[in-house]
C-alpha positions as CSV (number, residue, x, y, z in Angstrom):
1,X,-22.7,86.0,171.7
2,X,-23.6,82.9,173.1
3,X,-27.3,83.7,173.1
4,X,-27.5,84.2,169.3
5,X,-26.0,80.6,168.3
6,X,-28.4,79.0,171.1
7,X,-30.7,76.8,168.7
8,X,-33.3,76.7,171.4
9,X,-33.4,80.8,172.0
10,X,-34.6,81.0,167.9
11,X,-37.4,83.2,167.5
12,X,-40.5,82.1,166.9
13,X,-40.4,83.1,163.0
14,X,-36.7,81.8,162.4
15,X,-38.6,78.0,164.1
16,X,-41.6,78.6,161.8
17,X,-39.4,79.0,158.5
18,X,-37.7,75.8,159.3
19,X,-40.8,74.2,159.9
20,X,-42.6,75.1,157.0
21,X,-39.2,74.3,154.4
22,X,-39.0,71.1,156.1
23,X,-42.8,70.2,155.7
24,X,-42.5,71.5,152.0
25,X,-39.7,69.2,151.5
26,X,-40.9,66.5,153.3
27,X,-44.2,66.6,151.4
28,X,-42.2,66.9,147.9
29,X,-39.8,63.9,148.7
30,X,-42.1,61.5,150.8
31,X,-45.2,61.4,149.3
32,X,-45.5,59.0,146.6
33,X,-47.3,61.6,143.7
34,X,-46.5,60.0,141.0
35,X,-46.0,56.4,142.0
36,X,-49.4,54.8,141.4
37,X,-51.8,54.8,143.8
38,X,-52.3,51.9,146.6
39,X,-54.4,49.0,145.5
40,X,-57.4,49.3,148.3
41,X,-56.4,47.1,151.7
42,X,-58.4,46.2,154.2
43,X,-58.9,49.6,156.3
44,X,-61.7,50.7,158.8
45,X,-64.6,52.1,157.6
46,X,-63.6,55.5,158.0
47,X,-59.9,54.8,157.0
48,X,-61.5,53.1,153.4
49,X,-63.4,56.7,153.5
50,X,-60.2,58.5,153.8
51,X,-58.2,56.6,151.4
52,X,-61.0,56.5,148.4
53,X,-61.1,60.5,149.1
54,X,-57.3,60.6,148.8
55,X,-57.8,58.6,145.0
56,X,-60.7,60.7,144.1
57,X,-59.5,64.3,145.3
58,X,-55.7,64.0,145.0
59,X,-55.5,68.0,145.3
60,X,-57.7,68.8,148.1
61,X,-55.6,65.5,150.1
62,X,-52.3,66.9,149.6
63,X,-53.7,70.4,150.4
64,X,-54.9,69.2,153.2
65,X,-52.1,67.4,154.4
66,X,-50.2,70.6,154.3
67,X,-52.8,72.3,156.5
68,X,-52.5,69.7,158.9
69,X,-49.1,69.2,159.2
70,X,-48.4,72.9,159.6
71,X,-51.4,72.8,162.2
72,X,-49.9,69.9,164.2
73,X,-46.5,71.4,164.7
74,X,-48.0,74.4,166.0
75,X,-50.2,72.7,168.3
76,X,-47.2,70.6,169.4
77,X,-45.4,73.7,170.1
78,X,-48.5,75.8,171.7
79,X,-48.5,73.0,174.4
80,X,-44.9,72.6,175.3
81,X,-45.0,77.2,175.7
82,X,-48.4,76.7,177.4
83,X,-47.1,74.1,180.3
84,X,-43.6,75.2,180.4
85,X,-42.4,71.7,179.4
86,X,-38.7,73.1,179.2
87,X,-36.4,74.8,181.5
88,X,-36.7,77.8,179.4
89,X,-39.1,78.7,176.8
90,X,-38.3,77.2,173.1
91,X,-39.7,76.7,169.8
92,X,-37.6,74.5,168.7
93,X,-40.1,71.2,169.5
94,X,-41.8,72.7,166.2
95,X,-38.8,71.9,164.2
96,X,-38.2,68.4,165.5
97,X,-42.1,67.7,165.0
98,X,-41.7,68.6,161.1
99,X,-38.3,67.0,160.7
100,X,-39.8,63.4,162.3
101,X,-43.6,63.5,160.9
102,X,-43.0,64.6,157.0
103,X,-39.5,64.3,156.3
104,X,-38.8,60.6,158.5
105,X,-41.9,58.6,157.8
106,X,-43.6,58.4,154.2
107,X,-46.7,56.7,153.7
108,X,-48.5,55.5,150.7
109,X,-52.1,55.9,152.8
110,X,-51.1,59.5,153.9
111,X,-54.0,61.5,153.8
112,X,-55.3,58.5,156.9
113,X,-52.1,58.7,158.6
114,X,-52.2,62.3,159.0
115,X,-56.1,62.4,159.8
116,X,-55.2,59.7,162.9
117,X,-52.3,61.8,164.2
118,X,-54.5,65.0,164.4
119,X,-56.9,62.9,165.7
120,X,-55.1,61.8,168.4
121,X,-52.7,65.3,168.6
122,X,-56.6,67.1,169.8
123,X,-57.2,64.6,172.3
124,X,-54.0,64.8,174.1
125,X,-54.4,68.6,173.8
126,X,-57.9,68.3,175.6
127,X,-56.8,65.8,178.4
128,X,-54.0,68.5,178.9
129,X,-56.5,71.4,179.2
130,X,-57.9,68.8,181.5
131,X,-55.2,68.5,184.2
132,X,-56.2,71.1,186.9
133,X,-57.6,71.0,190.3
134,X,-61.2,71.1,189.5
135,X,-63.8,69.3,187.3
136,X,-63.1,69.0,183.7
137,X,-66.0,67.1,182.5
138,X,-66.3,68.9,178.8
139,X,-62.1,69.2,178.3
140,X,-62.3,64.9,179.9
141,X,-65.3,64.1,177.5
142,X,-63.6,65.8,174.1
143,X,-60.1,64.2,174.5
144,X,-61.8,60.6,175.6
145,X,-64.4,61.4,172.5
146,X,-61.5,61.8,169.8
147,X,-59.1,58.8,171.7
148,X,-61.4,56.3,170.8
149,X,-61.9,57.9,167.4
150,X,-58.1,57.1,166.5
151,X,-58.4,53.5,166.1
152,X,-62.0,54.2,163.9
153,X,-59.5,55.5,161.4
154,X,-56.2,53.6,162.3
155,X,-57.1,50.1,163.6
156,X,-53.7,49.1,165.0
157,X,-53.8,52.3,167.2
158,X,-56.2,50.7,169.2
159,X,-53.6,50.4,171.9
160,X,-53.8,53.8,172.5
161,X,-56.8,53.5,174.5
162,X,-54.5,51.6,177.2
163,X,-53.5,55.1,178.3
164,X,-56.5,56.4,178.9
165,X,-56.7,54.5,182.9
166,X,-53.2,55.5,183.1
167,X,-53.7,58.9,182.3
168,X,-56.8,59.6,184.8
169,X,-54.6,58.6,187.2
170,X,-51.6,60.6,186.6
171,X,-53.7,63.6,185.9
172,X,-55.2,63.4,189.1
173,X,-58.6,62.9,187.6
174,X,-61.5,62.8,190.3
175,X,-64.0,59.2,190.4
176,X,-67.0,61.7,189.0
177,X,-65.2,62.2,185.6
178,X,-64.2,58.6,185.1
179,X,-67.7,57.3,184.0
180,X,-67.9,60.5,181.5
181,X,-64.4,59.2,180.1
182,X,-65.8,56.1,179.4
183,X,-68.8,57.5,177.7
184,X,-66.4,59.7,175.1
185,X,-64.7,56.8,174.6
186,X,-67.6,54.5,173.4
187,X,-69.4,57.0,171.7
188,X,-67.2,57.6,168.5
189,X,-68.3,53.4,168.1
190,X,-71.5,53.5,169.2
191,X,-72.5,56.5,166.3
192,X,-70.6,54.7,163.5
193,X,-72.0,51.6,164.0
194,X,-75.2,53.1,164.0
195,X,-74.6,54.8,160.5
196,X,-72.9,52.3,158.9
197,X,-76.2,50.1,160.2
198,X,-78.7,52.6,158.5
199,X,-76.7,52.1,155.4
200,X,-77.6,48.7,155.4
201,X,-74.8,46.7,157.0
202,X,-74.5,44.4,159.9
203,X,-74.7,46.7,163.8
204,X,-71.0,44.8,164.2
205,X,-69.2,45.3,160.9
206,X,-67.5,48.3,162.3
207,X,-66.0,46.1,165.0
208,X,-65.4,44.0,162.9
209,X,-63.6,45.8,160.2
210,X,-62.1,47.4,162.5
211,X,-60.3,44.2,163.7
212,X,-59.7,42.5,160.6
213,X,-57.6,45.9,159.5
214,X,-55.6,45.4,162.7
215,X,-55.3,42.0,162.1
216,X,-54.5,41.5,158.5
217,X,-50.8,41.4,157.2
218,X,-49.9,44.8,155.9
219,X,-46.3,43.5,154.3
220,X,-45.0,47.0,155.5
221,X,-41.2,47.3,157.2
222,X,-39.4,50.2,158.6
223,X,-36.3,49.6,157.4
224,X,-37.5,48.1,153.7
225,X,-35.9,50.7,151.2
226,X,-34.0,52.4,153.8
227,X,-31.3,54.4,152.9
228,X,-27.8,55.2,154.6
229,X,-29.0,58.4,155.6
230,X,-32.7,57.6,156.2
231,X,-30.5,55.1,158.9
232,X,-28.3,57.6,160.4
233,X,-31.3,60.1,160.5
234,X,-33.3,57.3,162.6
235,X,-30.5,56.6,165.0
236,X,-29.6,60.7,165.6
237,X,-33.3,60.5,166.4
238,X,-33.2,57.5,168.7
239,X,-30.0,59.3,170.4
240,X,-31.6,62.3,171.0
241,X,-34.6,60.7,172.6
242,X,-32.5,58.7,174.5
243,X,-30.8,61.2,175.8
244,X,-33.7,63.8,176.7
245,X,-34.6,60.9,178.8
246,X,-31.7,61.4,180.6
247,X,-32.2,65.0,181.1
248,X,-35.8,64.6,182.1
249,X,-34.6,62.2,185.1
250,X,-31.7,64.6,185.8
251,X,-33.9,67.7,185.7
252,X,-36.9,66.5,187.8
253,X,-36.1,69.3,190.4
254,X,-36.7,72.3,188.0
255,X,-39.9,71.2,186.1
256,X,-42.9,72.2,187.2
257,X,-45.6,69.1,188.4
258,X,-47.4,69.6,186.2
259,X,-44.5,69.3,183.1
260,X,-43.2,66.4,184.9
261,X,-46.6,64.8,184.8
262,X,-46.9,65.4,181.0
263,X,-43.6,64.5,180.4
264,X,-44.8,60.9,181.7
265,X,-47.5,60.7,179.9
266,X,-46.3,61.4,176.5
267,X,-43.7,58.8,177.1
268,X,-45.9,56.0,178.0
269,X,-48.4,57.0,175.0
270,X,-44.8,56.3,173.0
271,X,-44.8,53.1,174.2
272,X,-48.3,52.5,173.6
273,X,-48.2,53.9,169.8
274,X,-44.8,51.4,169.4
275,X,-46.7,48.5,170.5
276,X,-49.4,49.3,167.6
277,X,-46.5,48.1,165.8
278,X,-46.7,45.1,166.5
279,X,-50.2,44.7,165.1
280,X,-50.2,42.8,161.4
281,X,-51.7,45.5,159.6
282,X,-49.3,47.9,161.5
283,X,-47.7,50.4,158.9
284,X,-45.4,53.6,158.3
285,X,-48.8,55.6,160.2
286,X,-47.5,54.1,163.7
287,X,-44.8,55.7,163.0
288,X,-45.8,58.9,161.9
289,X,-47.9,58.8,165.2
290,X,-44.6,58.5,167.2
291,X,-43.7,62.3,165.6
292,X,-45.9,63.7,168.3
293,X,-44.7,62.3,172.0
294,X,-40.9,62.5,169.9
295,X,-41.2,65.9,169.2
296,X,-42.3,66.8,172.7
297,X,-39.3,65.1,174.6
298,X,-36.3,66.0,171.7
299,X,-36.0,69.7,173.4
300,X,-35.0,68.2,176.7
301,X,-32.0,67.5,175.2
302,X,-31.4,70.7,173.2
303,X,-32.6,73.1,175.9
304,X,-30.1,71.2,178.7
305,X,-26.8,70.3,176.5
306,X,-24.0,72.8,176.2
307,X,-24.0,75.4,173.4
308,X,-22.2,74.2,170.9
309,X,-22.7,70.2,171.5
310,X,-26.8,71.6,170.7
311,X,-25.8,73.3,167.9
312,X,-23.9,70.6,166.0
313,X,-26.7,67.7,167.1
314,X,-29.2,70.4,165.7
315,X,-27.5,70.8,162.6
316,X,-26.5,67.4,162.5
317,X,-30.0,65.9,162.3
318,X,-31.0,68.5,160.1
319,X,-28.3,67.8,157.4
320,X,-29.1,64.1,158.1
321,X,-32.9,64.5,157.0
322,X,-32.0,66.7,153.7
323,X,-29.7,63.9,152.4
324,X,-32.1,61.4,153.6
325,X,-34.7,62.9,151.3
326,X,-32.4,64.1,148.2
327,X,-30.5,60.7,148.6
């Protein structure tokens, strides 16, 4: 009996469902359709690309923000089954992913925000394919390539790229792959700057773009417009994390190294996404970013708690985000 009121023991299609009605919802409620469009800020290059696509091709940009959300949850869920991230298998991290990304965090630039955090979701899912005993020069290459594409699109995410020596380091990474690394990181730069210098403009106006849009005032705030409920949804969120924290340090003796080890790193990218923050022309996409390392350490929580205290946090947080977005 217990077994079939155990949130984290859903099947896989019971976790998808709630996924995909939460991602529908989230996209209905959250995304500004028929508010007018942004005036044009100061963005990257490619982020100015994004956004005039996102005027131009309104359809094809929420279509495509539905393929990529539904995309990212599953790839967030793939790699917490794939490393054993839990003490038992789960699904669940798919829900949290959906409830955080599209029904917490609106954005007015959404088809760039949701570009960035695939972006940045493949090259933590290559470094990951990365950590093993021998040489991973292609899976080190692709997830160092796409890392230093994130900040191409989102400037403020630069900070990001602060993980990257962390991360060789706590994935064991040998000296030979270091220089290819820093290679995949450059080169995303090195070939815009390049284009954008055959179309005719200066070789540093991506660098340069690229720091004014981190640099310029964005006049965004979390908590501007927040509801009651958008509140209470945030700090069940906050006290989950927090908690799963607590489990992880408790439960260091049953994870695997390797879960451990990714369990580390997805809480100091956190840290490095939430310093992005404090960038001027930091908006509602750093924390859309934050959805992915949350969604991987929430089912700490769920999969370690008693029954019941799971179940009423679960649907807690759930009934949280539906008045949040109907509210």
């Amino acid at each position: 009996m217990t077994s079939k009121i155990d949130i984290t023991r859903q099947p896989l299609l019971l976790a998808l469902a709630t996924s995909l009605v939460l991602t529908v919802l989230g996209l209905l409620f959250r995304l500004p359709f028929n508010a007018p469009l942004p005036a044009m800020s100061i963005e990257t290059p490619l982020g100015a690309m994004l956004a005039a696509f996102q005027r131009s091709h309104h359809g094809w940009s929420v279509a495509a923000v539905f393929l990529t959300a539904i995309s990212s949850a599953y790839l967030v869920t793939r790699s917490t089954v794939r490393y054993d991230l839990y003490m038992r298998r789960t699904y669940i991290a798919m829900v949290m992913f959906s409830l955080c990304a599209c029904c917490l965090f609106g954005c007015e630039e959404w088809l760039r925000s949701w570009a960035t955090l695939l972006t940045l979701q493949l090259a933590c899912r290559n470094f990951e394919a990365g950590f093993r005993r021998s040489y991973a020069f292609g899976e080190t290459f692709r997830g160092a390539f796409f890392l230093g594409l994130v900040p191409l699109i989102y400037a403020p995410a630069a900070t990001v790229l602060l993980v990257l020596p962390v991360l060789i380091f706590l994935f064991r990474r040998p000296a030979r792959e270091v220089p290819v690394a820093l290679v995949g990181v450059c080169l995303p730069w090195a070939i815009t700057s390049y284009v954008w210098w055959g179309m005719g403009y200066e070789l540093d106006y991506v660098v340069n773009s690229t720091i004014a849009a981190a640099l310029t005032e964005s006049g965004y705030s979390l908590f501007g417009g927040a509801g009651l409920f958008d509140l209470l949804a945030m700090g069940t969120v906050l006290f989950v994390v927090l908690m799963s924290v607590g489990v992880y340090l408790l439960e260091l003796g049953t994870l695997k190294f390797k879960a451990r080890r990714i369990h580390v790193f997805y809480v100091l990218l956190a840290a490095m996404i939430l310093s992005s923050s404090l960038a001027a022309g930091s908006d509602c996409c750093t924390w859309l970013l934050m959805s992915m390392p949350l969604a991987v350490s929430m089912p700490l929580l769920f999969v370690r708690a008693e029954v019941r205290f799971s179940m009423i946090t679960y649907l807690l947080l759930l009934g949280l985000t539906v008045l949040s977005l109907i509210g």
